[in-house]
C-alpha positions in Angstrom: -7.0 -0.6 7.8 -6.2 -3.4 10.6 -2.9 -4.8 9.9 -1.9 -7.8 12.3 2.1 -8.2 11.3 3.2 -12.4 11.8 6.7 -13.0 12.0 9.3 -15.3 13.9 11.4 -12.7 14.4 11.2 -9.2 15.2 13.3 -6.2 16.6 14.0 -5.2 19.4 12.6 -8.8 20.6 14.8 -11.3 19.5 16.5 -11.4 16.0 19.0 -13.4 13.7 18.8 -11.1 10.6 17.6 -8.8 8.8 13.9 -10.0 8.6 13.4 -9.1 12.1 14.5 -5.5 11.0 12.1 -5.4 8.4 9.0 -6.2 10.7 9.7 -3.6 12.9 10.2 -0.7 10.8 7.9 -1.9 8.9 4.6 -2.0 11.7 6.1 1.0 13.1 6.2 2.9 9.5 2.4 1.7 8.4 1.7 3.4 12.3 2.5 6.8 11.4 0.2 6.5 8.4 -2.2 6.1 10.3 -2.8 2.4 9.9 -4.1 0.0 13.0 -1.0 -2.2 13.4 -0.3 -5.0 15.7 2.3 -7.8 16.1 2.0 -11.6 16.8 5.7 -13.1 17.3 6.7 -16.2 19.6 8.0 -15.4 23.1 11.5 -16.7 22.8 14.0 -17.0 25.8 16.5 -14.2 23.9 13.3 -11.6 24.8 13.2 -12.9 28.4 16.8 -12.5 28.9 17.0 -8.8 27.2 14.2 -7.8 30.1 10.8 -8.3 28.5 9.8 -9.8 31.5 8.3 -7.4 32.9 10.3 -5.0 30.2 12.4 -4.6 27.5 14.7 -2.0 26.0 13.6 -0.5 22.8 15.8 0.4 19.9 13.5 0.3 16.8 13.1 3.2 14.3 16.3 4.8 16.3 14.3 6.3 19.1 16.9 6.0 22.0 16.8 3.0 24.4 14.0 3.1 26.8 12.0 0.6 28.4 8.9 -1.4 27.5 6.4 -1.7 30.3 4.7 -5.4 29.3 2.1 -7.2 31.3 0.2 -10.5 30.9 -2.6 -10.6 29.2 -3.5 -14.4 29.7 -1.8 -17.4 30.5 0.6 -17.3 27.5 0.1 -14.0 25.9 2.3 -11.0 27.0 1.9 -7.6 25.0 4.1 -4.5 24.5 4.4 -1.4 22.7 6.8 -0.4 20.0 6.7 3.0 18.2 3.7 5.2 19.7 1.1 2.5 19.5 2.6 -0.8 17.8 1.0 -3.3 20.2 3.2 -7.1 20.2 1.9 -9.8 21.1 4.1 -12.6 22.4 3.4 -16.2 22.5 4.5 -17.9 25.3 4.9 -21.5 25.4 8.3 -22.6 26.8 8.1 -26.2 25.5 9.0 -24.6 22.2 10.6 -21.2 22.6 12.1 -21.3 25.8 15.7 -22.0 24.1 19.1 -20.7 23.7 18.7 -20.0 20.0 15.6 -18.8 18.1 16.5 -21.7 15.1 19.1 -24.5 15.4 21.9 -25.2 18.0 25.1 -25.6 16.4 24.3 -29.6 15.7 21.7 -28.4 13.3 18.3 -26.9 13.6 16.0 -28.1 16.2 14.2 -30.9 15.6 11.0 -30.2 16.4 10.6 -26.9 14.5 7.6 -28.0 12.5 5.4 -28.4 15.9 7.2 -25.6 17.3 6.1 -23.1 14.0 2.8 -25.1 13.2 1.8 -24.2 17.5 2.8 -20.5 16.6 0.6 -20.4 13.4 -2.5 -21.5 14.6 -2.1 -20.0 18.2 -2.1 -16.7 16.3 -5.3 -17.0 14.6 -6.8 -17.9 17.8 -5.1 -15.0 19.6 -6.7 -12.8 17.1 -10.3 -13.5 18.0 -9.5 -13.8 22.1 -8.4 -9.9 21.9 -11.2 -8.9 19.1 -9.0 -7.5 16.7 -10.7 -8.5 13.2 -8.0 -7.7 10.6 -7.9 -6.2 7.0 -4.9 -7.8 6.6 -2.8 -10.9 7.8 0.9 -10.1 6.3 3.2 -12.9 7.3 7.0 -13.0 6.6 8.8 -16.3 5.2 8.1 -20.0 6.0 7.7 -20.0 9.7 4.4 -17.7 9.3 3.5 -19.5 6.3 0.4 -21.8 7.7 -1.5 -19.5 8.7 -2.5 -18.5 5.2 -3.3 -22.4 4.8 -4.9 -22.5 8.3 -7.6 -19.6 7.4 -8.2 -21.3 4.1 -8.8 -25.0 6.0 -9.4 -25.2 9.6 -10.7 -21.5 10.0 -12.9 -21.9 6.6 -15.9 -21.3 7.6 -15.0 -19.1 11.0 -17.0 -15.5 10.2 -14.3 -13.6 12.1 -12.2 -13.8 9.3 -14.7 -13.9 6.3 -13.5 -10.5 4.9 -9.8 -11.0 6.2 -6.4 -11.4 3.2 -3.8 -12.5 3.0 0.0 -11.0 2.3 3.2 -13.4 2.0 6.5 -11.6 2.1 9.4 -13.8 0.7 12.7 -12.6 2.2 14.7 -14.8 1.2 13.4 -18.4 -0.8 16.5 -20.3 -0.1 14.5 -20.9 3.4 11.4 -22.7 2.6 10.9 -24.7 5.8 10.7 -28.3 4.6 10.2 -31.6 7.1 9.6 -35.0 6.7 6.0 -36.5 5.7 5.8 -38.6 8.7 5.3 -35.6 10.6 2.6 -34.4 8.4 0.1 -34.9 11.8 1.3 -33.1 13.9 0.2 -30.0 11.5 -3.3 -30.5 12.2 -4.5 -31.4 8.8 -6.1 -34.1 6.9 -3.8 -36.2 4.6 -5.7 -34.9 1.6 -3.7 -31.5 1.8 -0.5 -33.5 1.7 -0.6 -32.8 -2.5 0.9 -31.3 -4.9 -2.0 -28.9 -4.8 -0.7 -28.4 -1.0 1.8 -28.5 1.2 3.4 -31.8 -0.4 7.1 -31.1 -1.9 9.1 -34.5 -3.4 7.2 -36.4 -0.7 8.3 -34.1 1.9 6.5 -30.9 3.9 7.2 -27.8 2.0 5.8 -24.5 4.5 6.6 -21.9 2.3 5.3 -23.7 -1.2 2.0 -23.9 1.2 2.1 -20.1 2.1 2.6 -19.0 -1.6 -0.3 -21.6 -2.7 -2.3 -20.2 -0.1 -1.9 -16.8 0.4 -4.0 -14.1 -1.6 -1.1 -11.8 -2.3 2.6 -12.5 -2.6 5.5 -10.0 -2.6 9.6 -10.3 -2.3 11.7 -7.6 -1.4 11.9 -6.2 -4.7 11.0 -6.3 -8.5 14.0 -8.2 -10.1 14.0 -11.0 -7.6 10.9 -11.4 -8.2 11.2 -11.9 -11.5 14.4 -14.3 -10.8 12.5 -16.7 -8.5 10.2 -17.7 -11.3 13.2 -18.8 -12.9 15.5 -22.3 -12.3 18.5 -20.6 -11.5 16.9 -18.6 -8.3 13.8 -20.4 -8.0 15.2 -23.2 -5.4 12.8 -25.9 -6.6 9.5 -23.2 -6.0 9.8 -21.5 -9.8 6.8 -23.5 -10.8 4.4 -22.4 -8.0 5.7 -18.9 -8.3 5.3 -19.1 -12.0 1.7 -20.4 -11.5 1.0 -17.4 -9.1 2.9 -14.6 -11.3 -0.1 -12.3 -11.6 0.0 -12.4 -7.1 3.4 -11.3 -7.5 5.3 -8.4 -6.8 8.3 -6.8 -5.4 8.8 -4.0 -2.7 11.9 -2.8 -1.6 13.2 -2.3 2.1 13.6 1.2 3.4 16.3 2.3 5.5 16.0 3.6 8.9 17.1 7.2 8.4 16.7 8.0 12.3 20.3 5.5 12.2 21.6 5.8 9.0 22.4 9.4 8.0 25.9 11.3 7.9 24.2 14.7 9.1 23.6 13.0 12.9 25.7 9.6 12.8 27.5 10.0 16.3 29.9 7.2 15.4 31.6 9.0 12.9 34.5 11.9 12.8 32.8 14.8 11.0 28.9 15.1 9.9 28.3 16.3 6.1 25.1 16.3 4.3 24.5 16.8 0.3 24.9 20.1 0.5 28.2 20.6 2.3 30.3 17.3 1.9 33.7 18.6 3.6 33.2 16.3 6.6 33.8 12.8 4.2 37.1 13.9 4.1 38.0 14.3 8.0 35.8 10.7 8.0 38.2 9.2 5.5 41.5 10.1 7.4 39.6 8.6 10.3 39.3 5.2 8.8 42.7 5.1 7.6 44.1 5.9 10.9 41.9 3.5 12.6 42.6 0.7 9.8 46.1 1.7 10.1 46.6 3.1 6.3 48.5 5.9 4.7 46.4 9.1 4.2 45.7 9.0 0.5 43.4 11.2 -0.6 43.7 10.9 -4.2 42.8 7.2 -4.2 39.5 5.8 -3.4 39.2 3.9 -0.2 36.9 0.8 -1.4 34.3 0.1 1.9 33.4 -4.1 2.2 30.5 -5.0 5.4 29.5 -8.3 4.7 29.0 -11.9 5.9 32.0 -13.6 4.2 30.3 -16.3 2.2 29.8 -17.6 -1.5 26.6 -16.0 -1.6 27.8 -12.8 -0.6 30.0 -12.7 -3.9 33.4 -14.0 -2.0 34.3 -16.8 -4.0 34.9 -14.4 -7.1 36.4 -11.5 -4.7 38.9 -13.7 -3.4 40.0 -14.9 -6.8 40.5 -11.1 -7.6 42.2 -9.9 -4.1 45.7 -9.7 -5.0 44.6 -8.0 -8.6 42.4 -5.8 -6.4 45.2 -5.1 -4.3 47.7 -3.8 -7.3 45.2 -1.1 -8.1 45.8 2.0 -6.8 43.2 1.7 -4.1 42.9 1.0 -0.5 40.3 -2.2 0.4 38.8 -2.2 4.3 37.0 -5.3 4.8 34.7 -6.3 8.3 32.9 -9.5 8.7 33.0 -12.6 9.5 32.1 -16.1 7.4 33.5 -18.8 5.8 36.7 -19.8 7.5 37.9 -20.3 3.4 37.4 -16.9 2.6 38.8 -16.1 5.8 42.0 -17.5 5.0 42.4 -16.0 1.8 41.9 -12.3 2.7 43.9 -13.0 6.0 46.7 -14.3 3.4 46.3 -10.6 1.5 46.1 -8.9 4.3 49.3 -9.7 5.3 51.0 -9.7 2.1 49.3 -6.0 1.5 49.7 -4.3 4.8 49.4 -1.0 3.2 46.5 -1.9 0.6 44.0 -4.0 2.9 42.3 -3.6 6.2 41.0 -6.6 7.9 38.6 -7.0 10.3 36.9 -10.2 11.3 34.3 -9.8 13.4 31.0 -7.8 14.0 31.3 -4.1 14.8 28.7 -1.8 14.0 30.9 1.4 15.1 32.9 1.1 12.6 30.6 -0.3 9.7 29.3 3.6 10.3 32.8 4.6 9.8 33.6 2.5 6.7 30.1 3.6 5.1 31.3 7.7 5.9 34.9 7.0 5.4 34.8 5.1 2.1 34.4 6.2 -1.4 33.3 2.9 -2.4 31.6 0.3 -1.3 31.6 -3.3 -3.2 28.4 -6.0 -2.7 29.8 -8.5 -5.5 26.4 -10.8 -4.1 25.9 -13.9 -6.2 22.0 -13.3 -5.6 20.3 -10.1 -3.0 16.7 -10.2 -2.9 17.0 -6.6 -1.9 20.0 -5.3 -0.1 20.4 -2.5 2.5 24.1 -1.6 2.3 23.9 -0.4 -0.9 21.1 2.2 0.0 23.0 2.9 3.1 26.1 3.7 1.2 23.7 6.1 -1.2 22.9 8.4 1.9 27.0 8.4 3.3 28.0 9.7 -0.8 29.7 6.0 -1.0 29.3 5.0 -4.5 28.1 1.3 -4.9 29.6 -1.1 -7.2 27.3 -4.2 -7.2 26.9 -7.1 -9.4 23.4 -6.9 -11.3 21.1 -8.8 -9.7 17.8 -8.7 -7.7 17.4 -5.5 -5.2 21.2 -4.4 -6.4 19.7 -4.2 -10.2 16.4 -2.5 -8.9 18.8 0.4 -6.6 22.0 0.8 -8.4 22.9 2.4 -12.1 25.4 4.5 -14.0 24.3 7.6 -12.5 24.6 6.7 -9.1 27.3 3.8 -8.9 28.8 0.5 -11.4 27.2 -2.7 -11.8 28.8 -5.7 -13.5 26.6 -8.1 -15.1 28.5 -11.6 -15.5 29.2 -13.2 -12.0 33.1 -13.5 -12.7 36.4 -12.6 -11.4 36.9 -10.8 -14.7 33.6 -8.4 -14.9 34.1 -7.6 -11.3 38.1 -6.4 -11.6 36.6 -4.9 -14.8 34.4 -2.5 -12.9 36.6 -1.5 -10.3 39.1 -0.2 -12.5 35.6 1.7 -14.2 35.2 2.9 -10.8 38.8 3.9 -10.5 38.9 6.1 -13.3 35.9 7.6 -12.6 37.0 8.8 -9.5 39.8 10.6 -10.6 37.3 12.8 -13.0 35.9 14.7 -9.6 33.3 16.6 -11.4 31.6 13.7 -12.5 32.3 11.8 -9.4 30.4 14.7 -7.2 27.4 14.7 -9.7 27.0 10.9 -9.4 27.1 11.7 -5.6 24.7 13.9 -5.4 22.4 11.7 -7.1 23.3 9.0 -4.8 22.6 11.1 -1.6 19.5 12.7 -2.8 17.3 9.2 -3.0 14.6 8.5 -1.1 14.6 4.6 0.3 13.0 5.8 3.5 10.4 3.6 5.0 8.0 5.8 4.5 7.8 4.8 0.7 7.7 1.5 1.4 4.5 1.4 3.7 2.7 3.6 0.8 3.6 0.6 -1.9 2.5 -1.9 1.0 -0.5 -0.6 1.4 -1.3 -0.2 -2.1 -0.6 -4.3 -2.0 -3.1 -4.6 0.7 -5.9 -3.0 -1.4 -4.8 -5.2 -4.2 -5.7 -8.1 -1.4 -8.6 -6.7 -0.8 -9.8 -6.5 -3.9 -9.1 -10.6 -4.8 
């Protein structure tokens, strides 16, 4: 199958989250099926400042950092290799991506972002039949890929290069919807009469994504429960109609984790490697948290692992209600991230009061979110909303037992056998849980069993592609 892979973002080219992970495991994963994959992503500066131009160094699917030999294809198109043949194709156009961030500047996001995504869109289809590669499948990722659906359907109608060519929409995340004002409407490229209901038209304003998911042939988020959950008021951001009207298009697929990275038995950032079957080295990894987090070695309490942006979203408006309860338990709490500077203060407040208890760390350091993951026994993702989640599958593979609130990927991953969920988003259900989680820990044989089960999953990437492909024959077949 020919797969041509649209996104904004994508690693190790420029990235702001985790969509730009997804995309490149993702190309590289349906490559080792087998599968004819390429990738069409804007040229930003970010690229051109890691060495793109001429080369770039590679870190995707944990193959160790080499360099990309790129050339020019035409005026504006430069191309590259990931994975053993993952062609990318980067758009080049400095008017619009030549730029110290990918997004916004720290007044707001750019102004020009429609013209700058709508350029990108429809460049892409054009790219497409300048290099001859007549795909299967278009699967393009969240609102800034989300014309090109509605392009093929309008301006490229009746173009036979892409009469037998679907469509694929991956939602990441549907708080982003890329929405503009109408007055710009023209510089889109489209008649008026698509600015309806029935198109891109959203309370008078531009609505990208509500386009993409009328548009596109097949829609998917990034797993079952969320969506289910978008269809409904509460997660639906003001789309839960459309999605509602396109529930029989929809379906969920989790992330995979990138074992090559994530996996205790080769992690060189932590103290001692263990697997599932001999688990001794957690222990030397725990002492090596606590000494690096400054805490007394306690190995009959559970150290309870947080990596997360610090924000409402992220659950920290009920964790920081429950902090000093949290910190009365008979527990030690080691926290890293940055946010909200509210939620900042409050666990800066605890830390202080609890030097023993808590371990603070306010800033991004991927060394030691290995060592929290290895070195915890716990590890808490109280997320108001996750369309999927990866720490949670991470903390599976390091024998860290997740305790998550219920919802979207979290509900899909986590349950009784292999961590704690708590169902009502409240101070009370959360400290509820934890002291669940605290007693079960001190029953070891259970404790190892729901371990084992934890380890033994399988959220590789590999599975993923197989239930992506599966999607794309379901394309295929509208």
């Amino acid at each position: 199958m020919r797969i041509a892979m649209c996104a904004s973002e994508v690693v190790p080219f420029a990235k702001t989250g985790g969509l730009a992970d997804v995309v490149g495991a993702l190309a590289t994963a349906l490559d080792k099926k087998g599968e004819e994959v390429i990738v069409v992503m804007p040229f930003y500066r970010e690229a051109k400042k890691s060495g793109i131009n001429p080369s770039i160094a590679l870190g995707v699917d944990g193959e160790r950092s080499r360099t990309i030999k790129t050339k020019k294809l035409k005026k504006d198109i430069y191309t590259a290799t990931i994975g053993k043949n993952v062609k990318v194709y980067l758009i080049e156009k400095d008017e619009y991506f030549d730029r110290p961030y990918l997004y916004s500047e720290k007044t707001g996001d750019y102004p020009d972002n429609l013209e700058r995504f709508s350029f990108y869109c429809r460049r892409t289809l054009e790219l497409l039949k300048e290099i001859d590669f007549k795909p299967d499948i278009i699967h393009v990722h969240d609102w800034h890929a989300s014309l090109i659906p509605v392009y093929l359907k309008t301006i490229f109608s009746g173009d036979r290069f892409y009469k037998d060519t679907k469509t694929v929409l991956t939602v990441h995340n549907l708080g982003y919807q890329g929405i503009f004002d109408k007055e710009k409407f023209p510089k889109i490229g489209l008649d008026w009469n698509m600015f309806t209901i029935r198109g891109l038209e959203y309370f008078d304003r531009i609505n990208l994504l509500k386009a993409g998911l009328l548009f596109a042939d097949i829609i998917n988020t990034v797993s079952p429960t969320y969506s289910k959950e978008i269809q409904g008021e509460e997660l639906g951001f003001g789309l839960e109609g459309v999605l509602r009207e396109r529930n029989t298009s929809l379906f969920g697929i989790l992330n995979g984790v990138d074992y090559s990275v994530w996996d205790p038995r080769t992690d060189k950032y932590i103290a001692k490697n263990y697997s599932a079957e001999s688990l001794q080295g957690k222990a030397a990894c725990k002492e090596d948290l606590e000494d690096i987090c400054k805490l007394p070695h306690k190995k009959e309490i559970p150290i309870i692992g947080i990596v997360s942006r610090l924000a409402s979203q992220k659950g920290f408006d009920i964790l920081s209600e429950a902090v000093d309860e949290i910190c009365r338990m008979q527990l030690q709490l080691v926290i890293l991230g940055v946010g909200e500077e509210k939620y900042q203060m409050i666990l800066k407040r605890a830390a202080g009061k609890y030097r023993k208890r808590i371990s603070l760390h306010l800033e991004f350091n991927d060394p030691l979110a290995h060592k929290i993951y290895a070195g915890s026994d716990i590890f808490i993702m109280p997320s108001l909303y996750e369309p999927c989640g990866l720490d949670q599958l991470i903390a599976f593979r390091y024998a860290t037992l997740p305790l998550v609130h219920k919802t979207g990927g979290l509900a899909d991953t986590v349950n009784k056998n292999n961590g704690f969920l708590f169902e009502d988003y409240c101070k009370e259900d959360l400290v509820r849980q934890i002291k669940e989680a605290l007693k079960a820990f001190k029953n070891k044989k259970k404790w190892l069993a729901m371990v084992k089960k934890a380890m033994e999953q399988d959220f590789s990437w590999g599975e993923s592609a197989k239930k992506y492909l599966q999607l794309y024959a379901k394309a295929k077949e509208n």
